[in-house]
Backbone as a printed PyTorch tensor [residue, N CA C, xyz], in Angstrom:
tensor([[[ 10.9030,   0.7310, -60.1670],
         [ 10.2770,   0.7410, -58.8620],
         [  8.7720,   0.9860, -58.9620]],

        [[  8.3810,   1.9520, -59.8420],
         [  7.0990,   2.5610, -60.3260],
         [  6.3580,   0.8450, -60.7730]],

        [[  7.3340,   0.2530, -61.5870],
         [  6.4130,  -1.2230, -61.5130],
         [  6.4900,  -1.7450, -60.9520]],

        [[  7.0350,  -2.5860, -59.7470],
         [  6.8490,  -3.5720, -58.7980],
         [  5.7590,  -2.7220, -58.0060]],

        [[  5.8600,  -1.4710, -57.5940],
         [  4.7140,  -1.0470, -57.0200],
         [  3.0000,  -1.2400, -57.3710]],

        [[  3.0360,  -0.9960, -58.3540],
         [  2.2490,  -1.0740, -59.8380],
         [  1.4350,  -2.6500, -59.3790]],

        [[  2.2550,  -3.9250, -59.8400],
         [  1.8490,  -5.2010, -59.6290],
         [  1.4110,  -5.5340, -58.2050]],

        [[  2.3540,  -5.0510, -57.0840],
         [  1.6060,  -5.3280, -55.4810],
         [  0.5310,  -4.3870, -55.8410]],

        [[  0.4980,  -3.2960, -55.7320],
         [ -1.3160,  -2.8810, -55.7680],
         [ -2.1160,  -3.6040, -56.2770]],

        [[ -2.3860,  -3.8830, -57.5680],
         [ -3.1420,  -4.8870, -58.7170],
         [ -3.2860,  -6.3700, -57.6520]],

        [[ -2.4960,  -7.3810, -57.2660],
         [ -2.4100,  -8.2860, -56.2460],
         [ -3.4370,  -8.2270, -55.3410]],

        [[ -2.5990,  -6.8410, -54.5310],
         [ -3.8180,  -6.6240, -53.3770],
         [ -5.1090,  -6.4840, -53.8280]],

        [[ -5.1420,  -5.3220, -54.6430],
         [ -6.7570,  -5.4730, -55.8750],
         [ -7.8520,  -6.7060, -55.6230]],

        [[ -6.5490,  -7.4660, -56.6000],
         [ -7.2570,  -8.5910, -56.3820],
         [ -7.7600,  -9.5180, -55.4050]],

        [[ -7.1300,  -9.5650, -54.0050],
         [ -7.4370, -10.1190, -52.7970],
         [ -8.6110,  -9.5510, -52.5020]],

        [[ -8.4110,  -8.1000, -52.8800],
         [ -9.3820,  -7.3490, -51.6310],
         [-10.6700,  -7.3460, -52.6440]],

        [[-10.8820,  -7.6740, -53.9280],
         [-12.1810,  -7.8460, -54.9930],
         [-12.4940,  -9.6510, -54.5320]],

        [[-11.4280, -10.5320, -54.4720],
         [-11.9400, -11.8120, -54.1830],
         [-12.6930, -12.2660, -53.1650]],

        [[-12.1650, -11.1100, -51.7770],
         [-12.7860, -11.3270, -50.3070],
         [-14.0870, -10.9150, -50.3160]],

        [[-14.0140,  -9.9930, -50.9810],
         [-15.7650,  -8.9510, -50.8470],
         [-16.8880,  -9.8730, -50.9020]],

        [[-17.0820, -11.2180, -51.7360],
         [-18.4200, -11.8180, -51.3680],
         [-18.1630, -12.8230, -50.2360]],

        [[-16.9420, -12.9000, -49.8980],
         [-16.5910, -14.2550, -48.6500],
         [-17.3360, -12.8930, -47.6260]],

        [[-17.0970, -11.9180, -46.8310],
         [-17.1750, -11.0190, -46.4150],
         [-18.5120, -10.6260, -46.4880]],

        [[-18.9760, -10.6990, -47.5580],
         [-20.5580, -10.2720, -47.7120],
         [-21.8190, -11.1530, -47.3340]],

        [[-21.3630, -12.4550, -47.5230],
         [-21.8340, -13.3340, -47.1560],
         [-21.5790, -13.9960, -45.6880]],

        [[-20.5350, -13.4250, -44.6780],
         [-21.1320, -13.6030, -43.2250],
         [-22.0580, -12.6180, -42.8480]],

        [[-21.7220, -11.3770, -43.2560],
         [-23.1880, -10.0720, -42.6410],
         [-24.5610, -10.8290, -42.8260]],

        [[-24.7810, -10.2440, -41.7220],
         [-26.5120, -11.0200, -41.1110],
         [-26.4560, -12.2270, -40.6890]],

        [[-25.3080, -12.9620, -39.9220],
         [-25.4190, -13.9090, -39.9870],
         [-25.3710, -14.3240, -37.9820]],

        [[-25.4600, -13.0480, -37.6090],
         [-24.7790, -13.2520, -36.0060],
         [-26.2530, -13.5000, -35.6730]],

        [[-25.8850, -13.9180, -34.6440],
         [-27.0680, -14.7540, -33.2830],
         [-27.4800, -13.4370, -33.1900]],

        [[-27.4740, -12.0620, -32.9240],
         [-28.3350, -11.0620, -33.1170],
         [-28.7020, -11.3020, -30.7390]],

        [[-27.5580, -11.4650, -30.3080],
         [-27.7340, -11.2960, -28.8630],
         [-27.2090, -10.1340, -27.9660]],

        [[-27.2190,  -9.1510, -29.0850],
         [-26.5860,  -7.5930, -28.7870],
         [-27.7120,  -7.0120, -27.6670]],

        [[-27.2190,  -5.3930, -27.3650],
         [-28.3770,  -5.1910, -26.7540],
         [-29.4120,  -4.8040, -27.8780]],

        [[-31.2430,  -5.4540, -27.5640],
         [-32.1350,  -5.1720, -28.2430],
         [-32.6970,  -5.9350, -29.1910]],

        [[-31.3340,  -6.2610, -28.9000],
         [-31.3690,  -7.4350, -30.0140],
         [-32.4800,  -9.0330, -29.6410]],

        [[-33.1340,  -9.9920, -30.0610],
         [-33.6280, -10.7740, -30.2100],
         [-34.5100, -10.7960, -28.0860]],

        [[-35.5750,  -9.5000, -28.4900],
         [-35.8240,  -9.3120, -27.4710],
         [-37.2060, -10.2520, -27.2480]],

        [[-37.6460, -10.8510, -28.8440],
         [-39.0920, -11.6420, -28.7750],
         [-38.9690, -13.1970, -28.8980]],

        [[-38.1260, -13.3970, -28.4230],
         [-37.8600, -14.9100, -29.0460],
         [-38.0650, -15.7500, -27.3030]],

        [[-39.2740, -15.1190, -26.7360],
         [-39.2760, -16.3200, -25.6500],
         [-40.3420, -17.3670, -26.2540]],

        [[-41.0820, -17.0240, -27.7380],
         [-41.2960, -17.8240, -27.9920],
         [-40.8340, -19.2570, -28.6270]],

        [[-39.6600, -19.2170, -28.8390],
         [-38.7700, -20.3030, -29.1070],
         [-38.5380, -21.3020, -28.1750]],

        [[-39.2050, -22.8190, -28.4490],
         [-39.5790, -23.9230, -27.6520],
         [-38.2020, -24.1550, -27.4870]],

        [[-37.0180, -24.1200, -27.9720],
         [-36.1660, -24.9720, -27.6440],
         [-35.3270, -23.7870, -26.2170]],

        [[-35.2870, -22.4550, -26.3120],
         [-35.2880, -22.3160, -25.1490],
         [-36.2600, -22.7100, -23.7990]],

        [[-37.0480, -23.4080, -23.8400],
         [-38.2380, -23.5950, -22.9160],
         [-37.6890, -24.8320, -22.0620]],

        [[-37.6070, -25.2110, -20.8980],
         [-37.7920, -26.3940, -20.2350],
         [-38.7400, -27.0250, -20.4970]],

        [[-39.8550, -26.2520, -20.0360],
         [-41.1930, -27.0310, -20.0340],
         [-41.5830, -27.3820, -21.4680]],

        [[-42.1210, -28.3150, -22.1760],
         [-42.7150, -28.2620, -22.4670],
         [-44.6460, -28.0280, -23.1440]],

        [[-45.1790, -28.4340, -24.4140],
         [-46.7530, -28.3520, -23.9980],
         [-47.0540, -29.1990, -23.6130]],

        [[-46.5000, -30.6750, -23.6540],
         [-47.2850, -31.5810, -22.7580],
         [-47.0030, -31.4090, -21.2230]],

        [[-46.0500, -30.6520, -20.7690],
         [-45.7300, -30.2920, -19.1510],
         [-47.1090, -29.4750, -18.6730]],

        [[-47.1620, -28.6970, -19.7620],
         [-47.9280, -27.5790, -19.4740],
         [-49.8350, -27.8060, -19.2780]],

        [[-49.7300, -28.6700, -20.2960],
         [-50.8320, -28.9450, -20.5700],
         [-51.0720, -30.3030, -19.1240]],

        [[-50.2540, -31.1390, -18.7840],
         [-50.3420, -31.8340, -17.8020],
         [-50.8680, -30.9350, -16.2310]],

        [[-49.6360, -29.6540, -16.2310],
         [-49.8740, -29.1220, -14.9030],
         [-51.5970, -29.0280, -14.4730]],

        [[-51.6390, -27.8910, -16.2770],
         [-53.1310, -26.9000, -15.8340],
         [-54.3720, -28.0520, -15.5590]],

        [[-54.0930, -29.1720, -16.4140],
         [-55.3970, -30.5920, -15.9060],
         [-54.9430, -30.4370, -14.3240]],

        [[-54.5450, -30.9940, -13.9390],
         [-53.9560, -30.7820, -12.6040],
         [-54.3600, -30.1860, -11.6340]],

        [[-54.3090, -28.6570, -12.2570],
         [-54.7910, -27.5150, -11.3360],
         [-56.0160, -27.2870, -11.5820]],

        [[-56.8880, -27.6320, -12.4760],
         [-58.3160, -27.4830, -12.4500],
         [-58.8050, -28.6420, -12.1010]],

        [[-58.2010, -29.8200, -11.9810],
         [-58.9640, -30.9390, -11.1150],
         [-58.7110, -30.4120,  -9.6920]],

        [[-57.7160, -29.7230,  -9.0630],
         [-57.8730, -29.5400,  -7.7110],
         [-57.8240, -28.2090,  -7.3520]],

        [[-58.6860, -27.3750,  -8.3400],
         [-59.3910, -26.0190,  -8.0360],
         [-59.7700, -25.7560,  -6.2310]],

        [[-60.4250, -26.5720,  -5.8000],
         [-61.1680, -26.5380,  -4.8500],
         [-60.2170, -26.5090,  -3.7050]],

        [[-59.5380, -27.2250,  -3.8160],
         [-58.8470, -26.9730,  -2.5240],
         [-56.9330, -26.9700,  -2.7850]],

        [[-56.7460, -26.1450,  -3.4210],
         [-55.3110, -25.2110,  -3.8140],
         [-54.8920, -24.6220,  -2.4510]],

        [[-53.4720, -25.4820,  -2.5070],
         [-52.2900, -25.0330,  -1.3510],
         [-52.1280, -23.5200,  -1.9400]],

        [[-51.3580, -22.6260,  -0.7430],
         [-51.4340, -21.1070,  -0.9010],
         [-50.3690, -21.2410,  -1.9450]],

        [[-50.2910, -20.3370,  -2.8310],
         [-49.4170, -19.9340,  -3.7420],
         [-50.3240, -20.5770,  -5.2630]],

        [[-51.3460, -21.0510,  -4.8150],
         [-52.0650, -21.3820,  -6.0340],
         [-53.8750, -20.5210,  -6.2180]],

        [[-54.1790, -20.8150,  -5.2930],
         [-55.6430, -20.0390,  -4.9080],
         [-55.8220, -18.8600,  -5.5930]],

        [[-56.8090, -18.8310,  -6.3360],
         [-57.5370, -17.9190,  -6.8590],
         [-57.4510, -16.4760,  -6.5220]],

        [[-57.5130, -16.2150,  -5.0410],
         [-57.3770, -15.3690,  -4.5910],
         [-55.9330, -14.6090,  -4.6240]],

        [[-55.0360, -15.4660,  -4.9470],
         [-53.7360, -15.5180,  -4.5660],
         [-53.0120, -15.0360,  -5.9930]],

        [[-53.1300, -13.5450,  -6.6670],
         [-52.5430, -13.1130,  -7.5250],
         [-51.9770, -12.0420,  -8.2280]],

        [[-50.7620, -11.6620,  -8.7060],
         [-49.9000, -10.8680,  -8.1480],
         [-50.5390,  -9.9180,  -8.7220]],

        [[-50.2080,  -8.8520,  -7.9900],
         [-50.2850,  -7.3600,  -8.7950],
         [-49.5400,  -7.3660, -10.1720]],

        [[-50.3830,  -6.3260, -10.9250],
         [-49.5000,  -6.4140, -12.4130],
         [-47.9260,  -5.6840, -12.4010]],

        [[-47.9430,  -4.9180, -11.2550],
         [-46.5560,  -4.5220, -11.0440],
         [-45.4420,  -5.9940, -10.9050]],

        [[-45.5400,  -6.0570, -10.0480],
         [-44.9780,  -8.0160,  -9.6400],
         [-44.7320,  -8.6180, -10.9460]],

        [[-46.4510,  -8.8540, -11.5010],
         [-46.3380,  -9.9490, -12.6020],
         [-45.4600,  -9.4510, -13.7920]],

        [[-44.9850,  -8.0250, -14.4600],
         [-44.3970,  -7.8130, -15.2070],
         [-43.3650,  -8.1000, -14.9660]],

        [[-42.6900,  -8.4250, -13.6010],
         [-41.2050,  -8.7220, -13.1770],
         [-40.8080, -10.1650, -13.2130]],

        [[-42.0520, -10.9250, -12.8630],
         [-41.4860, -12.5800, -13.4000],
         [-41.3710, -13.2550, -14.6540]],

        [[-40.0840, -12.6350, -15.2640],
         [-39.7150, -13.1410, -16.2560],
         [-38.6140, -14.4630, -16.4410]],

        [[-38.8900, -14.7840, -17.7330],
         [-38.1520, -16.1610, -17.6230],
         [-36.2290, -15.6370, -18.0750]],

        [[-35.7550, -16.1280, -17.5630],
         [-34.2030, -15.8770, -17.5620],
         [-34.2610, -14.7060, -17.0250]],

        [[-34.7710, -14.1900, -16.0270],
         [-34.5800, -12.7730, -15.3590],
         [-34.1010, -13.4230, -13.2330]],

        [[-33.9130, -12.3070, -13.1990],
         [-33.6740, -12.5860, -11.5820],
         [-34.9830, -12.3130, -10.8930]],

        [[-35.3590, -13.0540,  -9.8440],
         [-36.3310, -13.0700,  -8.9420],
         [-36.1720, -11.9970,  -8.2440]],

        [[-37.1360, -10.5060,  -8.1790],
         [-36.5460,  -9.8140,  -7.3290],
         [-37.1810,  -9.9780,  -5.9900]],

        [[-36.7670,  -8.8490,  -4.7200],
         [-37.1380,  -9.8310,  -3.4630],
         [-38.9500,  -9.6270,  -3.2080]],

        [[-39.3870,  -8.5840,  -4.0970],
         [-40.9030,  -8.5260,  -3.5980],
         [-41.5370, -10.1760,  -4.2440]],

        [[-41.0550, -10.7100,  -5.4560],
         [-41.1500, -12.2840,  -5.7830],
         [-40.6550, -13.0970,  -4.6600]],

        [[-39.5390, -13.1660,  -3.9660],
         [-39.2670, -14.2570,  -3.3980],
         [-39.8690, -14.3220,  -2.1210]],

        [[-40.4920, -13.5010,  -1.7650],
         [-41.4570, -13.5150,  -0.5550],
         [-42.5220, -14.2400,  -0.5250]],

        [[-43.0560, -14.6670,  -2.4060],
         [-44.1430, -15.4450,  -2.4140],
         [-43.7750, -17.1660,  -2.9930]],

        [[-42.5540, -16.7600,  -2.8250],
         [-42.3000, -18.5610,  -3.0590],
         [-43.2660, -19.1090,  -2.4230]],

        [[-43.8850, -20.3250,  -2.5210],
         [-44.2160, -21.5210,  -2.0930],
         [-44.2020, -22.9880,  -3.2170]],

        [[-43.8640, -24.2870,  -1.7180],
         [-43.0390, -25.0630,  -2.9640],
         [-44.3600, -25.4360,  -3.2010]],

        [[-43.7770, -26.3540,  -4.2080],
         [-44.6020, -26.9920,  -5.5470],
         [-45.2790, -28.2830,  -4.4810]],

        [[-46.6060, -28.2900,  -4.7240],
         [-46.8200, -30.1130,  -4.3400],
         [-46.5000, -31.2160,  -5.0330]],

        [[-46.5660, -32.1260,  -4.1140],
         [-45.5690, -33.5720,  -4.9730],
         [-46.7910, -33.8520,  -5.8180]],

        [[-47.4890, -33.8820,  -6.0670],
         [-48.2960, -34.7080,  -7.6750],
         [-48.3110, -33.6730,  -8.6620]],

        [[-47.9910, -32.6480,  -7.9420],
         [-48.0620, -31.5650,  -9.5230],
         [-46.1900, -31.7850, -10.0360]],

        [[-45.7120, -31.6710,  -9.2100],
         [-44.1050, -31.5080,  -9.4290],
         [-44.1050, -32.9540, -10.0930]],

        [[-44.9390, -34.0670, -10.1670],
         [-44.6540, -35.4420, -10.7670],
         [-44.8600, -35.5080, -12.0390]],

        [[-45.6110, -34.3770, -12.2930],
         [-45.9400, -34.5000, -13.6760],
         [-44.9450, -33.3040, -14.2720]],

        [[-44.2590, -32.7790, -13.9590],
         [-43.1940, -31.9710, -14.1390],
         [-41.8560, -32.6490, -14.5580]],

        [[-40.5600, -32.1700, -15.4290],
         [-39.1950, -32.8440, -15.7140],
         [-38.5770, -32.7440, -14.6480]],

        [[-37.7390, -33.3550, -13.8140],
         [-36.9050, -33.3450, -13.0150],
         [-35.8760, -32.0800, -12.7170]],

        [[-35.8350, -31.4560, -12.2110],
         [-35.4940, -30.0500, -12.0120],
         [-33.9010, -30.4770, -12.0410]],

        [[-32.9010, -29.2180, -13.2120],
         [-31.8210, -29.5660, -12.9570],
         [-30.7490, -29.3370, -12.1600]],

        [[-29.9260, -29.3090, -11.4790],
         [-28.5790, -28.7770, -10.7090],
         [-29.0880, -27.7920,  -9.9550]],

        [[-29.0730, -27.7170,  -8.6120],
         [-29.4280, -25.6390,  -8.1130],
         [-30.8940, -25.4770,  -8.3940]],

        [[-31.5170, -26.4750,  -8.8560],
         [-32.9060, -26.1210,  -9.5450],
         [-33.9780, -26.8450,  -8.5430]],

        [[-35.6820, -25.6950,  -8.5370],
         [-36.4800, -26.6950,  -7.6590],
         [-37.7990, -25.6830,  -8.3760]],

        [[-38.5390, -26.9000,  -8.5830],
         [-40.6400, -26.0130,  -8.8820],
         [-40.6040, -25.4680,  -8.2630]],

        [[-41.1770, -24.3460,  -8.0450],
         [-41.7310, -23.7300,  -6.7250],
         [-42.8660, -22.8830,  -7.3230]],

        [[-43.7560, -22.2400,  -6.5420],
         [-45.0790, -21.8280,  -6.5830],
         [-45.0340, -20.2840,  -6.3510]],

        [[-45.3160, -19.2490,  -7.2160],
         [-45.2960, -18.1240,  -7.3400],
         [-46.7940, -17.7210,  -7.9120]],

        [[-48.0590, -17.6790,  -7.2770],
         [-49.3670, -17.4100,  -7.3500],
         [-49.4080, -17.4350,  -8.8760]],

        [[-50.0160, -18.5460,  -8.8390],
         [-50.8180, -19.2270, -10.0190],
         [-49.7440, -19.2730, -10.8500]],

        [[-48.5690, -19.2040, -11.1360],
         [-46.9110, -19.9170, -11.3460],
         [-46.1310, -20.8330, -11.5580]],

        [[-46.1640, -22.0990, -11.1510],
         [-45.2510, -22.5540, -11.3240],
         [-43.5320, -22.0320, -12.2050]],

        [[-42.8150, -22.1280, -11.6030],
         [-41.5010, -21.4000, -11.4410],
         [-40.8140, -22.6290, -11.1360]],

        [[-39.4380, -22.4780, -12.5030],
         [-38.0650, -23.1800, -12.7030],
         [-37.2050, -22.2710, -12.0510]],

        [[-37.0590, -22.3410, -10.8540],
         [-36.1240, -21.3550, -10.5400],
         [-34.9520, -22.1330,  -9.8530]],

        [[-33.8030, -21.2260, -10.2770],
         [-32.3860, -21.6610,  -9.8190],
         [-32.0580, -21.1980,  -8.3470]],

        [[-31.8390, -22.1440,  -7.2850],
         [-31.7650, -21.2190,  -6.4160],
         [-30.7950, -20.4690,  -5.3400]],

        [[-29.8100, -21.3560,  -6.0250],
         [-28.3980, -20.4540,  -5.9520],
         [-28.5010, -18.6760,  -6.5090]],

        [[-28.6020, -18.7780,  -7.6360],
         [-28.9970, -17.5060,  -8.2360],
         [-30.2910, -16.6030,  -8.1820]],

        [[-31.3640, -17.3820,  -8.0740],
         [-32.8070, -16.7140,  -7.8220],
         [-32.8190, -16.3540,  -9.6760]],

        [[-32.3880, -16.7020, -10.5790],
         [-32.7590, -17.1720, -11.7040],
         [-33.7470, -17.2780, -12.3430]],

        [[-34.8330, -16.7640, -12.8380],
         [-35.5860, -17.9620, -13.6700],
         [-35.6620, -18.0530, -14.5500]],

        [[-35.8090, -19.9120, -14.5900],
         [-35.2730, -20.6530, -15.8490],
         [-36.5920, -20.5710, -17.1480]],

        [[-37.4080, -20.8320, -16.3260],
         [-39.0040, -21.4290, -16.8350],
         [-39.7890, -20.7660, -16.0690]],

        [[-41.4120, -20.7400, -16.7590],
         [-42.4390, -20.5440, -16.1860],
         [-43.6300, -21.2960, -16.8810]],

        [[-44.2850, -21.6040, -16.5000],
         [-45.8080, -22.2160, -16.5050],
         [-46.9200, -21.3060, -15.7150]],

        [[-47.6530, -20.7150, -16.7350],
         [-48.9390, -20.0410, -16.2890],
         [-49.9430, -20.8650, -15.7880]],

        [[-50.4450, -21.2850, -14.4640],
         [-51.6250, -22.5370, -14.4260],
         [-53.0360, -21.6490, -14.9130]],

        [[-53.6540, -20.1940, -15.0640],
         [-54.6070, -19.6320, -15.1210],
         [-54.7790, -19.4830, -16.4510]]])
């Protein structure tokens, strides 16, 4: 009995010495979307809607028509840094933001991608905003300043 015991241990041994680099070699391998986890990666284009040519299209845009900017764009028109720390991208719009919606104009929104499902530009002082608006979402942002 002392040997059949003997050989299953040695067996297992061996499973459990063969697994150790299969095993060692998934660690480090997770998407890292825990909390805290991958808290700097809004620089990653492929999460982005917009692109730089979106971007770079809008701001021509908005400095050709400096002069006379619908409200939600005007110079004058810009949030407190309390506010601005809150419009984040994939965050919820809270309601002191949604008070300053205003929509997007049609030649700026033309040079923009087609907004998807639930989705519309809209104008959040000096902003442009992908926002979802079922959810109050946002998807995207574009700084025009």
């Amino acid at each position: 009995m002392k040997f059949a015991n003997s050989i299953i241990a040695g067996v297992l041994g061996l499973f459990l010495v063969a697994a150790i680099p299969t095993i060692a070699a998934g660690q480090g391998n997770s998407q890292g979307h825990g909390k805290g986890h991958n808290k700097h990666n809004d620089e990653d284009q492929s999460e982005h809607y917009y692109n730089q040519h979106h971007e770079a299209s809008a701001r021509a845009w908005y400095s050709q028509n400096e002069s006379h900017l619908p409200p939600g764009l005007a110079k004058k028109d810009r949030l407190p840094p309390g506010l601005e720390k809150q419009l984040v991208r994939r965050g919820t719009l809270p309601p002191g933001l949604q008070k300053r919606i205003q929509p997007c104009p049609v030649e700026l929104e033309r040079l923009l991608p087609p907004p998807p499902p639930d989705c519309a530009h809209v104008l959040i002082s000096g902003h442009v905003v992908l926002l979802n608006r079922r959810t109050n979402l946002v998807v995207d942002i574009l700084t025009l300043r």
